[in-house]
PQR file of N, CA, C, O and H, with PARSE charges and radii, in Angstrom:
ATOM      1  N   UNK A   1      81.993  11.799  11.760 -0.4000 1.5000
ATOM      2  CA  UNK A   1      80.834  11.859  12.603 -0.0000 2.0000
ATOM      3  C   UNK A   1      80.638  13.302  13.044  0.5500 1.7000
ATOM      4  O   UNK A   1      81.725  13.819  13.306 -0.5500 1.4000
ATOM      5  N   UNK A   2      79.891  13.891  13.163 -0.4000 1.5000
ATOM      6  CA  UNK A   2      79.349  15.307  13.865 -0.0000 2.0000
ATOM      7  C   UNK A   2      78.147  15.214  14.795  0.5500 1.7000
ATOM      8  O   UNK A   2      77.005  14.858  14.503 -0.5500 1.4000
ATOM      9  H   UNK A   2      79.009  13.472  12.949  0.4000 1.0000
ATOM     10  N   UNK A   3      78.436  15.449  15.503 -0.4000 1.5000
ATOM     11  CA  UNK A   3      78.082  16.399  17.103 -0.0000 2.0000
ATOM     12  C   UNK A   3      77.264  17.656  17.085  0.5500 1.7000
ATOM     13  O   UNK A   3      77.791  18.709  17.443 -0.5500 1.4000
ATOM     14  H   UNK A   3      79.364  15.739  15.740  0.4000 1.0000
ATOM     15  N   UNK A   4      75.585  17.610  16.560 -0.4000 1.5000
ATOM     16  CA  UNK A   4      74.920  18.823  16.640 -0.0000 2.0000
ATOM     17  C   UNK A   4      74.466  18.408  18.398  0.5500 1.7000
ATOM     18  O   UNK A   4      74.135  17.432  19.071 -0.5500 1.4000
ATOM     19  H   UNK A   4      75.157  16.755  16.269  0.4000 1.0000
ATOM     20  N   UNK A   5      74.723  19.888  18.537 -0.4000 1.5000
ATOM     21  CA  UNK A   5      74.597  20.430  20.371 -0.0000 2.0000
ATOM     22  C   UNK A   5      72.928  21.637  19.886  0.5500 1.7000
ATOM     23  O   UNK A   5      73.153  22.347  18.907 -0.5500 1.4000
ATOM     24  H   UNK A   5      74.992  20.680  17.990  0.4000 1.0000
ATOM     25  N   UNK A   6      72.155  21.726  20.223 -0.4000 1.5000
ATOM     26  CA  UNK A   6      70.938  22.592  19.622 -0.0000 2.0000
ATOM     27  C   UNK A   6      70.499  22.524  20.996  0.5500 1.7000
ATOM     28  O   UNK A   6      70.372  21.602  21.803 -0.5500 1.4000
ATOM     29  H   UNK A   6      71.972  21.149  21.019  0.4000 1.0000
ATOM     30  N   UNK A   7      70.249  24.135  21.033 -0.4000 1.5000
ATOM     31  CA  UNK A   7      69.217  24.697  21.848 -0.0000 2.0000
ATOM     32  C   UNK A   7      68.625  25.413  21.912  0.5500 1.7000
ATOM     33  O   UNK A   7      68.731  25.865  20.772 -0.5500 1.4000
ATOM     34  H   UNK A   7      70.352  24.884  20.378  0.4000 1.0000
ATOM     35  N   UNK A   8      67.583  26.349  22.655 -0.4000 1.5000
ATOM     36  CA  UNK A   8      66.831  27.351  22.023 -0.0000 2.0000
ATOM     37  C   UNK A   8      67.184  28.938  22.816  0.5500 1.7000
ATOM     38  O   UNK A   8      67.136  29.356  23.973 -0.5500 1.4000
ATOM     39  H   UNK A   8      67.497  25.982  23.581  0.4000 1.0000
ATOM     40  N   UNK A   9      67.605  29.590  21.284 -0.4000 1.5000
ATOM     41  CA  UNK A   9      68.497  30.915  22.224 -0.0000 2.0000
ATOM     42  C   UNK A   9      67.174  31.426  23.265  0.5500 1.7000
ATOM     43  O   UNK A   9      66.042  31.037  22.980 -0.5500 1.4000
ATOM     44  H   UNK A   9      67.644  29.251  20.344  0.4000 1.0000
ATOM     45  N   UNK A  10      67.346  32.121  24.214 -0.4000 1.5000
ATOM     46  CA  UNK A  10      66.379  33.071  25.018 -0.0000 2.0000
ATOM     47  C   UNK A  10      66.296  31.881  26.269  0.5500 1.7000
ATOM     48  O   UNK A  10      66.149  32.394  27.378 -0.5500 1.4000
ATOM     49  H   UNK A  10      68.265  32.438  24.446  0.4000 1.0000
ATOM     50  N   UNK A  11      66.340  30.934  26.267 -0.4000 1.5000
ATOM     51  CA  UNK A  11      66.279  30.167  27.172 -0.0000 2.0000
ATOM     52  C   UNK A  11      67.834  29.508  28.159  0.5500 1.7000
ATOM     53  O   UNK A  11      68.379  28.447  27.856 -0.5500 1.4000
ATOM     54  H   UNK A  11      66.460  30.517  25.366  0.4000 1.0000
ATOM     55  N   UNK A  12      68.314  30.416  29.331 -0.4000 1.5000
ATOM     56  CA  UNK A  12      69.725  30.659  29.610 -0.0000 2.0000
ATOM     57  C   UNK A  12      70.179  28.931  29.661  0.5500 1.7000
ATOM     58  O   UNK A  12      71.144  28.393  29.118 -0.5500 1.4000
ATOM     59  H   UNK A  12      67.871  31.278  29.577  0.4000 1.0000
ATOM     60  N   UNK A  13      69.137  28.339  30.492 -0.4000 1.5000
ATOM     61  CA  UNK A  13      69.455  26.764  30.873 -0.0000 2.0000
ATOM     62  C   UNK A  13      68.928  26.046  29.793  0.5500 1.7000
ATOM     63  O   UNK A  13      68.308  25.018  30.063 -0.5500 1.4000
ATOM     64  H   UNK A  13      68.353  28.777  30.933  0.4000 1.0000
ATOM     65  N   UNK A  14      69.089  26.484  28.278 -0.4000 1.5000
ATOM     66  CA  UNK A  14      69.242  25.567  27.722 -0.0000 2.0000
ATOM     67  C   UNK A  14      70.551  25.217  26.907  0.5500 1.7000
ATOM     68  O   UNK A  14      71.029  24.211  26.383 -0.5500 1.4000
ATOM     69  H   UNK A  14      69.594  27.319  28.059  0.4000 1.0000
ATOM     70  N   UNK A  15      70.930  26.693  27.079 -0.4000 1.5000
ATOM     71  CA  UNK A  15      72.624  27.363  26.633 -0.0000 2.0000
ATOM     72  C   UNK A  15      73.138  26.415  27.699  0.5500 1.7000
ATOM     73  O   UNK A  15      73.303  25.230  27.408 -0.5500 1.4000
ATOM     74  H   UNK A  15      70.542  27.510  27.505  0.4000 1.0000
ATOM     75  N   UNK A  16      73.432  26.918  29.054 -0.4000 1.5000
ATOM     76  CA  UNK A  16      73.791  26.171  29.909 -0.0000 2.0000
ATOM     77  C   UNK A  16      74.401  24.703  29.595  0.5500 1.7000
ATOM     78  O   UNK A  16      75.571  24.587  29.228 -0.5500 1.4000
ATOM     79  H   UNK A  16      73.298  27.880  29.291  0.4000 1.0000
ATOM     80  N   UNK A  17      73.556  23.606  29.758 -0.4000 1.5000
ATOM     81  CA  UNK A  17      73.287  22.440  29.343 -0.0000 2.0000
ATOM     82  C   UNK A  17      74.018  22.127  28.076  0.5500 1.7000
ATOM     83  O   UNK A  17      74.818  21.192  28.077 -0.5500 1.4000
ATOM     84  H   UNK A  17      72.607  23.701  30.057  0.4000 1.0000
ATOM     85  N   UNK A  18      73.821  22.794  27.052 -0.4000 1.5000
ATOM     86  CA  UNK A  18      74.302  22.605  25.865 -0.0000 2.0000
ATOM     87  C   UNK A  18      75.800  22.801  25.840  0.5500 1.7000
ATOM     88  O   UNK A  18      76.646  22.202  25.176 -0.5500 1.4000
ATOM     89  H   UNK A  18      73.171  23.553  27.050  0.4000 1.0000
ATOM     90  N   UNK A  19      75.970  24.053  26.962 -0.4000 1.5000
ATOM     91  CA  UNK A  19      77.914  24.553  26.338 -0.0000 2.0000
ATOM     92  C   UNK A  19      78.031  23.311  27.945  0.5500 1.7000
ATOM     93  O   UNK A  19      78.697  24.017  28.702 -0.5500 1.4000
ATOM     94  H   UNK A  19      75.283  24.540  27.502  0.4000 1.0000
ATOM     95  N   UNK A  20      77.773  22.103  28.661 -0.4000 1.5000
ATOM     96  CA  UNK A  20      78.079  21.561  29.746 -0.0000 2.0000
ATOM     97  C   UNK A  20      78.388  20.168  28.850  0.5500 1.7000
ATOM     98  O   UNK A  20      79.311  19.376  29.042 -0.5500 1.4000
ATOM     99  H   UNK A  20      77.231  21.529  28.047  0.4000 1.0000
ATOM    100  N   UNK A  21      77.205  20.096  27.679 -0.4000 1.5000
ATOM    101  CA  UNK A  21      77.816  18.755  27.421 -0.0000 2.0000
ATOM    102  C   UNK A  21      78.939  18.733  26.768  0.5500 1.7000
ATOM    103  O   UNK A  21      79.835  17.904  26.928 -0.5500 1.4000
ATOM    104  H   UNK A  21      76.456  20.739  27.523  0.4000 1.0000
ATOM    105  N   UNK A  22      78.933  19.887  25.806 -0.4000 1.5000
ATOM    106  CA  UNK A  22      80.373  20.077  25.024 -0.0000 2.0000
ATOM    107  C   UNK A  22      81.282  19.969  25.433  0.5500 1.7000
ATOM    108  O   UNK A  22      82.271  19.438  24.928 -0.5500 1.4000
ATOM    109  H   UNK A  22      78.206  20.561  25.676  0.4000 1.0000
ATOM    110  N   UNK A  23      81.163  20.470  26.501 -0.4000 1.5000
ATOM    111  CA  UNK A  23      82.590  20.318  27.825 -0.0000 2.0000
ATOM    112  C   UNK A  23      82.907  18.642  28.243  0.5500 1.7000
ATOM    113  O   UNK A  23      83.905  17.996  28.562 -0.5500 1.4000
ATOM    114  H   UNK A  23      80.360  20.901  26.912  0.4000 1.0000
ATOM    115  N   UNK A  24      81.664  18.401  28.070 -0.4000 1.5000
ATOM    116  CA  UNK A  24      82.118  17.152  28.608 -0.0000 2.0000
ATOM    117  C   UNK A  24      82.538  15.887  27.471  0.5500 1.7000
ATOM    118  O   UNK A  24      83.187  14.841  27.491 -0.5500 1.4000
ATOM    119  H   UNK A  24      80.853  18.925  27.810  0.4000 1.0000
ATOM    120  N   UNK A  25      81.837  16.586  26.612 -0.4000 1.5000
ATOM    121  CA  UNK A  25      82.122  15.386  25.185 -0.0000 2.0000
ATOM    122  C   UNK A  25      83.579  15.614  24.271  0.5500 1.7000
ATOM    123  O   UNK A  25      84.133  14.866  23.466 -0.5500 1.4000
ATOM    124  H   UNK A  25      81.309  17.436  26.596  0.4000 1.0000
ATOM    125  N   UNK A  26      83.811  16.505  24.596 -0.4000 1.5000
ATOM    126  CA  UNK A  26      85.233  17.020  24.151 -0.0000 2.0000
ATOM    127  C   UNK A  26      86.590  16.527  24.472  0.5500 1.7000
ATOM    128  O   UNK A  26      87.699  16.782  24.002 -0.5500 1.4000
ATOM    129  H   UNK A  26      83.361  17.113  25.251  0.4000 1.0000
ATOM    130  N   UNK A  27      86.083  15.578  25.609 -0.4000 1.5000
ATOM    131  CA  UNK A  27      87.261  14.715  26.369 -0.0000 2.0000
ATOM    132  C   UNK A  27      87.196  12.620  25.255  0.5500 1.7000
ATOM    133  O   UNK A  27      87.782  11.538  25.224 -0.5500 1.4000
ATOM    134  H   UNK A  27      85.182  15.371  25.990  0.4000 1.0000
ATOM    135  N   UNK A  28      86.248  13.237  24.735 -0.4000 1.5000
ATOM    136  CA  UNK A  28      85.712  11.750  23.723 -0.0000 2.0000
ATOM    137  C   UNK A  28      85.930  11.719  22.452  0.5500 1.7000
ATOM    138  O   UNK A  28      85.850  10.764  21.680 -0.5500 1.4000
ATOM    139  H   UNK A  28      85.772  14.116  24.761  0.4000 1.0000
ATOM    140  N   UNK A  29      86.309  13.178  22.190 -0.4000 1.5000
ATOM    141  CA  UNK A  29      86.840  13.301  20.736 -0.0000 2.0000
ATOM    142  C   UNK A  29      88.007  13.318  20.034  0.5500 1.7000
ATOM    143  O   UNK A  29      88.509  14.442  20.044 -0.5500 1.4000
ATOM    144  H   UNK A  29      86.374  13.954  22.818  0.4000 1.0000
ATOM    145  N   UNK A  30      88.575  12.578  19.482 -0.4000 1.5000
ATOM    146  CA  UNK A  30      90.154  12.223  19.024 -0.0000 2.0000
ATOM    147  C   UNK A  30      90.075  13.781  18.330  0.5500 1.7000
ATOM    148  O   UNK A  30      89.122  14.305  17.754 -0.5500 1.4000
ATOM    149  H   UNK A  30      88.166  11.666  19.474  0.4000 1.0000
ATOM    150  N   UNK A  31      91.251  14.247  18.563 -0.4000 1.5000
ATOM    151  CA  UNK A  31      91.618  15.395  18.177 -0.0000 2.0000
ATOM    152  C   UNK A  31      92.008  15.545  16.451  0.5500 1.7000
ATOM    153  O   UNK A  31      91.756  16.392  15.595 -0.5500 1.4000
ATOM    154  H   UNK A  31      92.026  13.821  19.031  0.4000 1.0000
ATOM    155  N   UNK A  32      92.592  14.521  16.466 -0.4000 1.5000
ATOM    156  CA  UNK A  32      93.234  14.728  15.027 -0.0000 2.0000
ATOM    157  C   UNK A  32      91.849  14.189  13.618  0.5500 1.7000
ATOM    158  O   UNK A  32      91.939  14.206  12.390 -0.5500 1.4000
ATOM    159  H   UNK A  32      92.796  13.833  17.162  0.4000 1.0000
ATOM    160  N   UNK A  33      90.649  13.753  14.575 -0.4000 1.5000
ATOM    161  CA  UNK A  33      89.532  13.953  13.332 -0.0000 2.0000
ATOM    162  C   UNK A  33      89.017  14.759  12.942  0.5500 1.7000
ATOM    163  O   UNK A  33      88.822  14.935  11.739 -0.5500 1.4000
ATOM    164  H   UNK A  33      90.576  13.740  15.573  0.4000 1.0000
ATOM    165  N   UNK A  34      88.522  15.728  14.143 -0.4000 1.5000
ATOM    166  CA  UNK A  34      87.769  16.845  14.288 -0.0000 2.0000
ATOM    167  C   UNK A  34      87.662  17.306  15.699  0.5500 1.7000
ATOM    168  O   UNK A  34      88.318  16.750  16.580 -0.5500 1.4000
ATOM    169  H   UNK A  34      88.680  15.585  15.120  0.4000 1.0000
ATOM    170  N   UNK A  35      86.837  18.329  15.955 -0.4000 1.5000
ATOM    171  CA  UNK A  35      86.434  19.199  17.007 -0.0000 2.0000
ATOM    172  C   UNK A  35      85.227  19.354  16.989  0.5500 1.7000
ATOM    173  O   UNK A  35      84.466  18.988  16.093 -0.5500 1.4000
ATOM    174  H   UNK A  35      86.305  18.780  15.239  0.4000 1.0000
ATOM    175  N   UNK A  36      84.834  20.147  18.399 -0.4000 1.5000
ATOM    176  CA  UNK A  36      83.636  20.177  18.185 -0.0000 2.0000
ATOM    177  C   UNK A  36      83.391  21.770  18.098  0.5500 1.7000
ATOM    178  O   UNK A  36      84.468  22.354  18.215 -0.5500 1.4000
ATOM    179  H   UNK A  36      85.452  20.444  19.127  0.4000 1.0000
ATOM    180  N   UNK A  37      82.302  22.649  17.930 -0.4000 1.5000
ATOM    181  CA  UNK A  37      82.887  24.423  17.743 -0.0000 2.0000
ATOM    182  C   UNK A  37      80.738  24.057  18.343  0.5500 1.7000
ATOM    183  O   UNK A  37      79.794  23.294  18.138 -0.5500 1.4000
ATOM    184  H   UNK A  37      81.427  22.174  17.836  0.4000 1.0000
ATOM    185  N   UNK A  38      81.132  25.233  19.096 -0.4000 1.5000
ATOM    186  CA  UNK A  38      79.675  26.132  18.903 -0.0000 2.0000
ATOM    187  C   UNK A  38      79.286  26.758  18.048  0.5500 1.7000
ATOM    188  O   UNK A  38      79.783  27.821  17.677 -0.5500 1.4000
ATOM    189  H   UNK A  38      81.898  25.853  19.263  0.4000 1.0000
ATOM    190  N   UNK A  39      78.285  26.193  17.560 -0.4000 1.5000
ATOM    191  CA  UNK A  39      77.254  26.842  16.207 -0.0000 2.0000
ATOM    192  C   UNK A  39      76.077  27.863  16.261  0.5500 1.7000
ATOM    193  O   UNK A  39      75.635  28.085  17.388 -0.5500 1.4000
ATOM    194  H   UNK A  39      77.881  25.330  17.861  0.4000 1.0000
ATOM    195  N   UNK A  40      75.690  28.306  15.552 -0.4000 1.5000
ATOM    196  CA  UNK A  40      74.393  29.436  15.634 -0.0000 2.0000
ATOM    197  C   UNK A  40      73.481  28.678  15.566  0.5500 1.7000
ATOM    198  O   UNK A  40      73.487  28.193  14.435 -0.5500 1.4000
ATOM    199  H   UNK A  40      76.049  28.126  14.636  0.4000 1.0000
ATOM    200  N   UNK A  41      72.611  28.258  16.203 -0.4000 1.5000
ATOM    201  CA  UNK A  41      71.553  27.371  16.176 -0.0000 2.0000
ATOM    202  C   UNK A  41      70.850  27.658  15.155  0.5500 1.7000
ATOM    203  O   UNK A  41      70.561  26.680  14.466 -0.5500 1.4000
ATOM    204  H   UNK A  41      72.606  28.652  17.123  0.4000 1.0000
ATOM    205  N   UNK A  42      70.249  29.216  14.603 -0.4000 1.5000
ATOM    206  CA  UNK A  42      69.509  29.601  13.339 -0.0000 2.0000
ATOM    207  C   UNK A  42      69.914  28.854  12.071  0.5500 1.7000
ATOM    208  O   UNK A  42      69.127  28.392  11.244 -0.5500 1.4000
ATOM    209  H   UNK A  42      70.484  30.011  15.162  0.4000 1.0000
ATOM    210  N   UNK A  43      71.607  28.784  12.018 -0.4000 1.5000
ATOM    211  CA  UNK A  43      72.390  27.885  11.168 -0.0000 2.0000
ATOM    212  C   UNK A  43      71.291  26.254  10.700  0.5500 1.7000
ATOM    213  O   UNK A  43      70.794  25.950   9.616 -0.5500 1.4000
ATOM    214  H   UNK A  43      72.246  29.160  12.689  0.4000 1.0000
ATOM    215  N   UNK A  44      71.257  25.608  11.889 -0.4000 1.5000
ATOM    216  CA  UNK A  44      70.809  24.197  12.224 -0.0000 2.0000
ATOM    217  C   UNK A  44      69.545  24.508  11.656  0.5500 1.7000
ATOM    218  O   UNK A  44      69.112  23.959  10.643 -0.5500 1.4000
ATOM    219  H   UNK A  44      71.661  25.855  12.770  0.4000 1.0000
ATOM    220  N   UNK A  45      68.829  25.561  12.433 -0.4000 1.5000
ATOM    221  CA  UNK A  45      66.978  25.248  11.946 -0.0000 2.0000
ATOM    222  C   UNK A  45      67.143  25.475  10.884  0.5500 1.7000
ATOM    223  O   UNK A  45      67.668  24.418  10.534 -0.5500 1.4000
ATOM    224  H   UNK A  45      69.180  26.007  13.257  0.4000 1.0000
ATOM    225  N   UNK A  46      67.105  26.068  10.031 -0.4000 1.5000
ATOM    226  CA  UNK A  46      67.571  26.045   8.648 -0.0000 2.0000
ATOM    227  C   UNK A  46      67.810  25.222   7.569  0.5500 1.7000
ATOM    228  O   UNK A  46      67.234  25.166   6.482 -0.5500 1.4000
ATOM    229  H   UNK A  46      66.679  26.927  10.316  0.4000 1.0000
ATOM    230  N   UNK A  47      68.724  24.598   8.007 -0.4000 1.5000
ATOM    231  CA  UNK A  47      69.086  23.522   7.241 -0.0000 2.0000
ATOM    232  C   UNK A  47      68.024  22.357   7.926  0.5500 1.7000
ATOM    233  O   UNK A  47      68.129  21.302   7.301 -0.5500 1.4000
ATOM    234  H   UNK A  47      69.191  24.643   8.890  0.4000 1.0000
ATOM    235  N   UNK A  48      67.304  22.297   8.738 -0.4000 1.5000
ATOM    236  CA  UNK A  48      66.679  20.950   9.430 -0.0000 2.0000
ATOM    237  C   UNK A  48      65.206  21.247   8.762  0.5500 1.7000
ATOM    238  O   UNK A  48      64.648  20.187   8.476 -0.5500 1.4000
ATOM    239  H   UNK A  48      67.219  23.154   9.246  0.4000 1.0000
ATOM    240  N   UNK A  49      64.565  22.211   8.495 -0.4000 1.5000
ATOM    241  CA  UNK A  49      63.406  22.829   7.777 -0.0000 2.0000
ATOM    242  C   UNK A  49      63.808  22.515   6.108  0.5500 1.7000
ATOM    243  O   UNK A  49      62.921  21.966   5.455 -0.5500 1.4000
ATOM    244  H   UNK A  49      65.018  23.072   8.727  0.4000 1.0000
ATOM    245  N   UNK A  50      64.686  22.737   5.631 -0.4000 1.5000
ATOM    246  CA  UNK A  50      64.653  22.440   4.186 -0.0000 2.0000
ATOM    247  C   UNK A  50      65.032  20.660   3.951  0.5500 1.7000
ATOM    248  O   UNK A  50      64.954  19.979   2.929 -0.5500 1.4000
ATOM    249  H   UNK A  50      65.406  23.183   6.162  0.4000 1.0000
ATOM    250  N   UNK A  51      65.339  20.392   4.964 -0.4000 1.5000
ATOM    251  CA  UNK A  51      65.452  18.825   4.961 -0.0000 2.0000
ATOM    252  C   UNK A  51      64.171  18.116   4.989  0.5500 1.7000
ATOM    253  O   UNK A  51      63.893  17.210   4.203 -0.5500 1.4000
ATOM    254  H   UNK A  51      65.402  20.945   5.794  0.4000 1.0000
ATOM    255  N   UNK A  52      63.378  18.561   5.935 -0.4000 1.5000
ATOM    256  CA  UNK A  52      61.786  18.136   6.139 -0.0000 2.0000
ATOM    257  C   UNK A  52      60.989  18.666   4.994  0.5500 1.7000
ATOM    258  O   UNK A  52      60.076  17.942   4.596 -0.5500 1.4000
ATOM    259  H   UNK A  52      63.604  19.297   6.573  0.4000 1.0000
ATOM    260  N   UNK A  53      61.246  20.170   4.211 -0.4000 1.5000
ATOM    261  CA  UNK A  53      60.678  20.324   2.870 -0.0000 2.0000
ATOM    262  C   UNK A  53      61.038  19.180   1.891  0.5500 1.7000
ATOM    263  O   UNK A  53      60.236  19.014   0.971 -0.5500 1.4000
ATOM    264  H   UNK A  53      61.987  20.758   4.533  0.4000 1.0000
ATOM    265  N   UNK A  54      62.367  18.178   1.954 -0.4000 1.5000
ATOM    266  CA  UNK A  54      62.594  17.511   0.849 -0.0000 2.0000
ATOM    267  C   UNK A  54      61.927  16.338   1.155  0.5500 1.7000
ATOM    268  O   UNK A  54      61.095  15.862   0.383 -0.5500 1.4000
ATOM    269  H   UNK A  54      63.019  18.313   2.701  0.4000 1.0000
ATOM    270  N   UNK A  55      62.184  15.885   2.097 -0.4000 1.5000
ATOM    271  CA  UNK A  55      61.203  15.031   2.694 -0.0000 2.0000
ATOM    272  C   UNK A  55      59.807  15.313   2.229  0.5500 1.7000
ATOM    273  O   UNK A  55      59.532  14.771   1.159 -0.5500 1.4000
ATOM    274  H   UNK A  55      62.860  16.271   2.725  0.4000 1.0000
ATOM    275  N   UNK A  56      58.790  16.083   2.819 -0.4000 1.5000
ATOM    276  CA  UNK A  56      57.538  16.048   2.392 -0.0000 2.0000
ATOM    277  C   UNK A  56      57.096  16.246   1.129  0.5500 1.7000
ATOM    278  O   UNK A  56      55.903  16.294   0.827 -0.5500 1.4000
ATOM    279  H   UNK A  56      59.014  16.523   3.688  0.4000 1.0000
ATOM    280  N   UNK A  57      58.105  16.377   0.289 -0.4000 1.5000
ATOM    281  CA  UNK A  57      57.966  16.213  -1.126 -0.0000 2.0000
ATOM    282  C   UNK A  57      57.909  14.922  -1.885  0.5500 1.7000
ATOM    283  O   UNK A  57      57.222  14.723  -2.887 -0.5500 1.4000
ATOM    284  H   UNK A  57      59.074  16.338   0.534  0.4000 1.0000
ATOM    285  N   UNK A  58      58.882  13.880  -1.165 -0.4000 1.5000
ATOM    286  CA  UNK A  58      58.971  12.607  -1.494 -0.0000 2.0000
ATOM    287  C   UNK A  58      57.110  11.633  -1.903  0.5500 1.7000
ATOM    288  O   UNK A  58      56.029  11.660  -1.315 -0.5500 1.4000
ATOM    289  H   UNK A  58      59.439  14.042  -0.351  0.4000 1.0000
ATOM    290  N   UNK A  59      57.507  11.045  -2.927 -0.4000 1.5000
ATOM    291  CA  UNK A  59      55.793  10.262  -3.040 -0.0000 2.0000
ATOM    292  C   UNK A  59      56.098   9.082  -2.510  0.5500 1.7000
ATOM    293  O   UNK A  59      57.084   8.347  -2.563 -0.5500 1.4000
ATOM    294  H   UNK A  59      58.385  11.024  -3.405  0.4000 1.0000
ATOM    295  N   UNK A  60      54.553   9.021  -1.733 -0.4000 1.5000
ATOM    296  CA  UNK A  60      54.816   7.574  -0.873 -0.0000 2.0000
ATOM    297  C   UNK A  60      54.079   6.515  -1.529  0.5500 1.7000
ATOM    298  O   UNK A  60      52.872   6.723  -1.656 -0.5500 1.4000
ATOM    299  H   UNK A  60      53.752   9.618  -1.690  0.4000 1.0000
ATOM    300  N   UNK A  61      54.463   5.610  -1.899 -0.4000 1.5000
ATOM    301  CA  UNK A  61      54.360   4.345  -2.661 -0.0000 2.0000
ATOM    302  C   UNK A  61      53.274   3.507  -1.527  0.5500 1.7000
ATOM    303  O   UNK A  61      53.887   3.010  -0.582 -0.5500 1.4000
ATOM    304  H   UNK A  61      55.443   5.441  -1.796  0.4000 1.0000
ATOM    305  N   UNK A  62      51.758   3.295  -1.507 -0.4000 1.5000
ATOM    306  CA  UNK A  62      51.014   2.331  -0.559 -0.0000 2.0000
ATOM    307  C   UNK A  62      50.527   1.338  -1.408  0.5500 1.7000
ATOM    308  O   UNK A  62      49.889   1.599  -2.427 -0.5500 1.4000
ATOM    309  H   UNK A  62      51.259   3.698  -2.274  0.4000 1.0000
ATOM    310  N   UNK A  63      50.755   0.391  -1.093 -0.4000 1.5000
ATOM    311  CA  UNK A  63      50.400  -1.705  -1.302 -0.0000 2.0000
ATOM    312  C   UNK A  63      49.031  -1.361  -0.594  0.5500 1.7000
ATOM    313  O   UNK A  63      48.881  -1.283   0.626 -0.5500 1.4000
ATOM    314  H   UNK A  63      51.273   0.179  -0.265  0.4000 1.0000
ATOM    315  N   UNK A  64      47.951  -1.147  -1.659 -0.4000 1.5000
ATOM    316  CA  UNK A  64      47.231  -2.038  -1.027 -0.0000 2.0000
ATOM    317  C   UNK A  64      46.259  -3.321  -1.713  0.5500 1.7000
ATOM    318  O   UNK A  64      45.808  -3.384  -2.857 -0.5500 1.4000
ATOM    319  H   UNK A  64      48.073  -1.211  -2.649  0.4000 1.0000
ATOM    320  N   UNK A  65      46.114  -4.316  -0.567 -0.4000 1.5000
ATOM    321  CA  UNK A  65      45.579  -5.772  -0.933 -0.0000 2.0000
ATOM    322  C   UNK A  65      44.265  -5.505  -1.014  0.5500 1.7000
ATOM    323  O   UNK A  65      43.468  -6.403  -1.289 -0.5500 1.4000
ATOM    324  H   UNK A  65      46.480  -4.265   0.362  0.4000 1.0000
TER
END
């Protein structure tokens, strides 16, 4: 399972918030599966934009009666 934490850099209380839940979700995570690490958010949009490119590529199949 993975744990994306995303927020938007330039905005202090959204950092805030984000490194508060980590703190707090970190007490929920069995150690010996994984961890959780702070990521570069640019990382995330990235990969979440070429996901929605594969997506809007998909052909949509419509029934109609």
């Amino acid at each position: 399972m993975k744990l994306w934490i995303i927020y938007k850099e330039g905005l202090v209380i959204s950092k805030v918030i984000a490194e508060m839940l980590q703190d707090r979700l970190e007490d929920y995570i069995d150690v010996s599966v994984g961890t959780v690490n702070k990521i570069n958010p640019s990382i995330i949009t990235e990969e979440k934009l070429d996901y929605l490119k594969e997506q809007s590529l998909q052909p949509y199949n419509l029934n109609i009666l």
